[in-house]
N, C-alpha and C positions, 0 to 999 in steps of 0.2 A: 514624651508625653504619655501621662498614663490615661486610661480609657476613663475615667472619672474626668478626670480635668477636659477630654474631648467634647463628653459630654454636656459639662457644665458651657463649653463652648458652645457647643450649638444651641443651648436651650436659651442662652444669653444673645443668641442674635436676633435682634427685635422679639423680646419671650414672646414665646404661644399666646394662641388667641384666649386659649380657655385657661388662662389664668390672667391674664390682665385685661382683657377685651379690647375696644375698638382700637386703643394704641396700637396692636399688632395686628391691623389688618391692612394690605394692599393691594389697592384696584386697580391691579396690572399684571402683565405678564408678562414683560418685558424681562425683569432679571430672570424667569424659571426659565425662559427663551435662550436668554446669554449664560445660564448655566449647562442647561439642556444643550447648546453648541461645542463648551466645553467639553463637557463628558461624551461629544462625538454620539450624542441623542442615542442613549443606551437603552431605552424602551422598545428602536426599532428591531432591536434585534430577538425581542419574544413576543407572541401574542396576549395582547389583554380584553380585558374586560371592562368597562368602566362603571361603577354603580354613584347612583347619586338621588336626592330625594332627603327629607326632612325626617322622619321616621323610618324606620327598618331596614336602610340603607347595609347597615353594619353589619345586621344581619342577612342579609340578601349575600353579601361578601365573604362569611364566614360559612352558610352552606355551599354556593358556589367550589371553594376553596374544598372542604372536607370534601364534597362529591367530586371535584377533580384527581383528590389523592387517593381517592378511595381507586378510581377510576387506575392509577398505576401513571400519573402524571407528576412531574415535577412544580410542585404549585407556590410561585406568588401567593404574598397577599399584604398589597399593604391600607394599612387603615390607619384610622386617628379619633378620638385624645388614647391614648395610655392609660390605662389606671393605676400600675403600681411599679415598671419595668420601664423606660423609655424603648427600650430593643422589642415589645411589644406590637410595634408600630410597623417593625418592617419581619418578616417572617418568610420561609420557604418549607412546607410541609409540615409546618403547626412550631416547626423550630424559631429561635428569636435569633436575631441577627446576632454574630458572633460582638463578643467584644472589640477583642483585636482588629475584627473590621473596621468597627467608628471609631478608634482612637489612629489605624493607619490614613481614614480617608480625613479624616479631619489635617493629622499631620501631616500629610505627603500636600495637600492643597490647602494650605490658612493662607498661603501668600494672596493665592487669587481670591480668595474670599474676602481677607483684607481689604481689597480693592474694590470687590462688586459690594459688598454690604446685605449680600440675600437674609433672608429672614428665616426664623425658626421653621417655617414650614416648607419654604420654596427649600431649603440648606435639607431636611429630613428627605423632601420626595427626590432630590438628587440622588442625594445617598442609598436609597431606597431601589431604584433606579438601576443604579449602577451596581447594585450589590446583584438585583436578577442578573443581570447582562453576566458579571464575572461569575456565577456560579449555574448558568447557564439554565433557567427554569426553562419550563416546557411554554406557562402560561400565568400569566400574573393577574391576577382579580386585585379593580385598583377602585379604592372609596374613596370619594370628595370629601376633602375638607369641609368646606362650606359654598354654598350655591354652586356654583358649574362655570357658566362661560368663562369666569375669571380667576376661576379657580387654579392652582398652579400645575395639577392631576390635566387640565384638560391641551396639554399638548403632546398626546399619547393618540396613538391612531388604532383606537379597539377594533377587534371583529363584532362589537354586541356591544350598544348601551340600554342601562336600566334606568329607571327611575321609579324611585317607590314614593308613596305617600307624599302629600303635600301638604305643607299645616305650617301655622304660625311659627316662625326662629327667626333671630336674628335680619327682621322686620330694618333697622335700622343702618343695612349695609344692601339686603335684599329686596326691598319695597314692603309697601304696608298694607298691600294687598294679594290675596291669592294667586291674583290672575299675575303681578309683579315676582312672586316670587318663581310662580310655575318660567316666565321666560326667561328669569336668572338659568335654574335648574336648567332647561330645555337647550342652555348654551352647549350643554356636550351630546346636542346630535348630532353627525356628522354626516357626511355627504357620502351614499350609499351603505350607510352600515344600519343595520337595522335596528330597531328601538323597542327594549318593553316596557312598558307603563305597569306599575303592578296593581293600580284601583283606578277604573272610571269616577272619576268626579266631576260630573255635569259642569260646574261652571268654571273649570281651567281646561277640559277637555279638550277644546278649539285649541287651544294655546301650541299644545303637542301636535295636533293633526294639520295645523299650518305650518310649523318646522319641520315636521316629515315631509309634506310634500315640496318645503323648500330645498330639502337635502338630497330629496329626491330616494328615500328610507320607505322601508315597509313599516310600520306600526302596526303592535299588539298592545291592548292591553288586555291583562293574564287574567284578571279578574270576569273578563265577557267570556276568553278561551279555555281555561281549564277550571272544569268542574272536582270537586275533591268534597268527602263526605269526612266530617269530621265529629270525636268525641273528644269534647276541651276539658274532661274532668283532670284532676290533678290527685296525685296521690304519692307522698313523700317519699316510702318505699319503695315505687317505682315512678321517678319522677320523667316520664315521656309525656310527649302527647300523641294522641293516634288519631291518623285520618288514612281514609282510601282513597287510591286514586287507579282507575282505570283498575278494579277488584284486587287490586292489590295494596295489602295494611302496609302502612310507612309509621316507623314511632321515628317520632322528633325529637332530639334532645333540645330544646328552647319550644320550652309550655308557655301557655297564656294566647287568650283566642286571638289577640293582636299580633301573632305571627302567621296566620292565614294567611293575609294578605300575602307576606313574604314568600310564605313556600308556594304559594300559585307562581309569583313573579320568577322564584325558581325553577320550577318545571316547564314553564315556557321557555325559559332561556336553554333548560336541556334539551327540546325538543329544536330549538332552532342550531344550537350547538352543534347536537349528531348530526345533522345536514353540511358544517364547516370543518371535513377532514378531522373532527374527532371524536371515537367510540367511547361513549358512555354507557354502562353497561344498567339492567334494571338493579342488578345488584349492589353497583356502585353509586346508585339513586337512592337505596333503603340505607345503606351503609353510611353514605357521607350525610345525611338525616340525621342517623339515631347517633354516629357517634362524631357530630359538630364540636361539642365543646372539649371532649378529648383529643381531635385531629386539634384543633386551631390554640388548646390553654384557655377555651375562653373566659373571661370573666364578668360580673358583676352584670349579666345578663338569665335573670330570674333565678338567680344561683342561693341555692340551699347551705347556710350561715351553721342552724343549729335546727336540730329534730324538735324536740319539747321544750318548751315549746318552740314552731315551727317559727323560721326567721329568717328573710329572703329579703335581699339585696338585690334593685333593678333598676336599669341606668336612664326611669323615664325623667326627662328634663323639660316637659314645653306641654303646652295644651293638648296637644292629640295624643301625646305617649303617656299623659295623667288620665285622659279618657279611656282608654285602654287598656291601660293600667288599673281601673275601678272594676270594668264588665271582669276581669279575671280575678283581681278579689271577692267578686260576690260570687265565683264559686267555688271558693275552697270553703270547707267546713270549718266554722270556729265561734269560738264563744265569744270572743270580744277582740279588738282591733287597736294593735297601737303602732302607730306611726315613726320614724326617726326620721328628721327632715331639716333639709337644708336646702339654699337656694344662692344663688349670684347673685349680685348687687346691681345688676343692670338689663336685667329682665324681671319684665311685668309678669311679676308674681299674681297679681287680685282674679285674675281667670284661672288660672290655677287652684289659688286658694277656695274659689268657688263650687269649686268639683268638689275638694277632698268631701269626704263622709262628717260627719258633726258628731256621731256616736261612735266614737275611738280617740284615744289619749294621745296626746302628742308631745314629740320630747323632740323641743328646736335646736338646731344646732350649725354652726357654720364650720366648712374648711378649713385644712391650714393653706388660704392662698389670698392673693392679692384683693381679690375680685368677691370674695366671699359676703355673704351681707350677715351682719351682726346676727347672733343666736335671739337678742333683747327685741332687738328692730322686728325680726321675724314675728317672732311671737304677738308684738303691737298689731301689726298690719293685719296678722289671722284672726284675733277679738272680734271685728267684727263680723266675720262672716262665720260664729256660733264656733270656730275653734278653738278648745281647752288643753294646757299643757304647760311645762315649766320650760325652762330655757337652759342649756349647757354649754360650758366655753369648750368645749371639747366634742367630736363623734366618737370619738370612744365612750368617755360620758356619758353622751346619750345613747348610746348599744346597750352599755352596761344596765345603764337606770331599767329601760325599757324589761332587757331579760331579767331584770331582778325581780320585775312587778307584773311582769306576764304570767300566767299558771299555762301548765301544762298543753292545754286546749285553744288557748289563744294565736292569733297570727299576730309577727312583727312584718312591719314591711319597710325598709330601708329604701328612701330616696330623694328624687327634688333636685340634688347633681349629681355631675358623675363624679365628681371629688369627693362629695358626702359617701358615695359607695365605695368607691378606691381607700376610703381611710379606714369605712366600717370593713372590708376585708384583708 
């Protein structure tokens, strides 16, 4: 079997959520259980991490990870969707998981898979899994899929779980309200292990502080405990962002005033960290910061496309990361604003649509995936809420168009999915 063909296996076992949606989802854990027995539960044998939360989760996982390796640790890190690499998903010190790994784990074990039927994602975090255990990491930083208790991540026994941001996703599997989706998420507290929340939000707050004391967990949230002085400007030839913390400058590689929240929920967790048998050093704190996206490959996270004009690719998908996403375009400098944008066909676009800016050009456009909503439909549904713009059956198309008609001084901003960004890079 060659590594193509293993792949195409696994991606074909009930496909991914984020290309076909609610089809590929299951509210169980029953097989990640019966496979986690098989593989003789190869997570117990390193320490993890668990991060989880609707917003910045990913990132909370990607500095963790770089401050680990900076740190001289052997680092996990598995996360999810992929934008352009499957092997993306599972990594150990910013490396991608070998080839010859997923086309041996596939072949040496299709028999039993055969038989159990696991799914795209329960089949990935096995392999994921099993790949820390055999190459022996120090410490694996592991991101939820989607919500927590039932999530397939959540039969791993971390020293530390986080939770970042909470905001409307995937309402339809998680409940349709805050307070519903915070005790989905709050499913990976666990019994004595400590918890950080990375934002007080008054009305799910309770949510969190009755599962800590049922677990019998300390809670933080980062956002009451670490104070950090920040300057969110942006500036393309040195694209950081700089905050102080405790008089000392930290530049970030991942700009945009919507990773505050993050790297508080970060420095809590390193403060609580050093106390569990592991030295992290201040140096290894400025380090795994400023050089995130170099340790981990990362991608399509505020990532710089083209200088002149300027044209940046970010992977906000959902109401709070389009909010977010606005306060850091109003301050970059520019003369005029155009948009490349695309969406899913089974999330409620019109709260989205309502943010976006009305003075900037839009250029619709859908993926190449199942789940993708028409570039024509797009465009319909935006009219009314003052957006102008043409439609293209392609994001290349629409990249192209956008930089052909941008001058020099203008910002492009690429997003709406993560597929729309995965194909604009």
């Amino acid at each position: 079997m060659t590594y193509r063909a293993a792949k195409e296996y696994i991606m074909n076992q009930l496909p991914m959520f984020q290309r076909i949606g609610s089809a590929a989802y299951k509210a169980s854990l029953d097989t990640t259980i019966q496979l986690d027995n098989y593989f003789k539960n190869p997570h117990l044998s390193f320490r993890t991490i668990h991060v989880a939360g609707t917003n910045g989760k990913g990132s909370v996982s990607h500095f963790l990870a770089s401050i680990f390796q900076e740190a001289g640790y052997k680092t996990g890190l598995f996360t999810s969707p992929h934008l352009k690499d499957y092997r993306e998903r599972i990594k150990i010190n910013g490396k991608k998981i070998s080839r010859n790994y997923v086309r041996d784990f596939v072949t040496q074990h299709k028999t039993y898979f055969k038989k159990l039927r696991p799914s795209f994602f329960e089949l990935s975090f096995a392999l994921g899994m099993k790949y820390f255990k055999d190459k022996k990491v120090d410490i694996a930083i592991i991101e939820t899929g989607m919500g927590g208790r039932l999530d397939s991540t959540n039969v791993i026994q971390p020293l530390l779980s986080i939770i970042t941001n909470i905001g409307y996703d995937h309402q339809q599997f998680l409940g349709n309200t805050l307070a519903k989706i915070a005790q989905e998420k709050s499913g990976i507290i666990k019994s004595q292990v400590p918890v950080i929340i990375s934002e007080y939000q008054k009305e799910i707050a309770d949510v969190f502080k009755l599962s800590a004391r049922k677990n019998n967990c300390r809670i933080f949230f980062a956002d009451k405990s670490i104070s950090i002085k920040t300057d969110p400007s942006f500036n393309v030839s040195n694209p950081f962002a700089t905050f102080t913390f405790k008089g000392q400058k930290i530049k970030s590689g991942l700009v945009g005033s919507y990773q505050i929240k993050n790297v508080k929920a970060v420095l809590c967790a390193i403060d609580q960290l050093n106390n569990k048998e592991f030295r992290i050093s201040k140096s290894a704190v400025i380090n795994g910061f400023k050089n995130v996206v170099k340790n981990n490959s990362l991608l399509g996270r505020w990532q710089v496309l083209n200088k002149k004009p300027l044209c940046i690719a970010e992977s906000a998908h959902n109401k709070n990361g389009m909010i977010e996403l606005q306060k850091t375009i109003k301050e970059i400098p520019k003369n005029k604003l155009h948009f490349v944008i695309g969406f899913v066909n089974d999330k409620n676009i019109n709260e989205i649509l309502s943010l976006l800016p009305k003075k900037a050009s839009y250029y619709y456009c859908a993926a190449k995936i199942p789940r993708a909503l028409n570039s024509e439909e797009l465009k319909n549904k935006a009219k009314p809420f003052g957006l102008s713009g043409l439609a293209y059956d392609s994001v290349l198309k629409a990249k192209n168009a956008a930089l052909k008609h941008a001058k020099k001084d203008d910002l492009i901003i690429i997003s709406g999915s993560i597929f729309v960004v995965a194909e604009a890079i």
